[in-house]
C-alpha positions in Angstrom: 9.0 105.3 22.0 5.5 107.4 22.8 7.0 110.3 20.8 8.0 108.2 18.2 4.2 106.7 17.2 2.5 109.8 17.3 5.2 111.2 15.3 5.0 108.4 12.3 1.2 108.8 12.6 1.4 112.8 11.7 3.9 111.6 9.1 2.1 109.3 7.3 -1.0 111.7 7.5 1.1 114.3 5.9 2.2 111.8 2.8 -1.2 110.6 2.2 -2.2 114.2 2.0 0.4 115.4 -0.2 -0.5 111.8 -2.3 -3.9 113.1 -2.5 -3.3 117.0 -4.0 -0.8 115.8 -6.6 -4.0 113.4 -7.7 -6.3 116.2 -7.5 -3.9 118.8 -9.4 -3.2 115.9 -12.3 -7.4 115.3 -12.9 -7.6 118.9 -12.7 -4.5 119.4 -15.6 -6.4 116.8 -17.5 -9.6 118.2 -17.1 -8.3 121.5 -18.5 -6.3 120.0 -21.9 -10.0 118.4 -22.2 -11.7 121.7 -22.2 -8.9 123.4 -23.8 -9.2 121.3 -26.9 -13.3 121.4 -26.6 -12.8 125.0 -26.8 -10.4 124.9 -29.8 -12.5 122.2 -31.6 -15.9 124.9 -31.5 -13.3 127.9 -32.2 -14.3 129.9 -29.1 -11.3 131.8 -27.5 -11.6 133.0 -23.6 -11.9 136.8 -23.2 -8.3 138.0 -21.8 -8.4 141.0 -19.7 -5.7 143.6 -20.4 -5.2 142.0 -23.9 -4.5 145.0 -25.7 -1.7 145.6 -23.2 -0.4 142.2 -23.1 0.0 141.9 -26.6 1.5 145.3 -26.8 4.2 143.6 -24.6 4.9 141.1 -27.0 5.0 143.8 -30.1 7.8 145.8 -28.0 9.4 141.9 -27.6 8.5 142.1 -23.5 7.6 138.3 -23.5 8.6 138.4 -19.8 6.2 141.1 -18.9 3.7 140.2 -21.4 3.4 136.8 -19.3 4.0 138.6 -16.0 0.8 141.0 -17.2 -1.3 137.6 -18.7 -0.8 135.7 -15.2 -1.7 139.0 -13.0 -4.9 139.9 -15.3 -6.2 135.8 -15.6 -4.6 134.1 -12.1 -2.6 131.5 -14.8 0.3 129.6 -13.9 3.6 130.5 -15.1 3.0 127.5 -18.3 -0.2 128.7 -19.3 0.9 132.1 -19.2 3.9 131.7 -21.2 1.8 129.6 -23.7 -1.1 132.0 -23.8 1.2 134.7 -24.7 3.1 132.7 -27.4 0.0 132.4 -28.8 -0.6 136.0 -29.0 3.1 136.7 -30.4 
């Protein structure tokens, strides 16, 4: 029974943390559509490093290494990458 508290202690610890990130990552998702469209709405476009070779990817129909190139040059996820370079295609 003493192992077992401490245990269900650390365990509940570990839920409420894990509670608490998936919170933080769906603000920060919103927070990013928001800007996204903000963006789109005053027609400004980020500056994508490597474009020219990303989009030479897509040309040669290398969508998988166009978004392998688009997440290495920006630090996007896999969705925004794949997006970002649907855009470009």
């Amino acid at each position: 029974m003493d192992i077992a508290v401490p245990f269900l202690i650390v365990f509940l610890g570990i839920i409420t943390i894990k509670i608490e990130i998936s919170r933080a990552d769906r603000r920060a998702a919103r927070l990013e559509r928001k800007l996204d469209l903000v963006l789109e709405h005053l027609d400004l476009h980020e500056e994508v490093p490597r474009r020219e070779e990303i989009v030479a990817l897509v040309r040669e129909g290398k969508r998988i290494q166009a978004v392998k190139a688009y997440r290495e040059a920006t630090g996007a996820g896999l969705a925004e990458a794949k997006q970002a370079v649907d855009r470009l295609g």
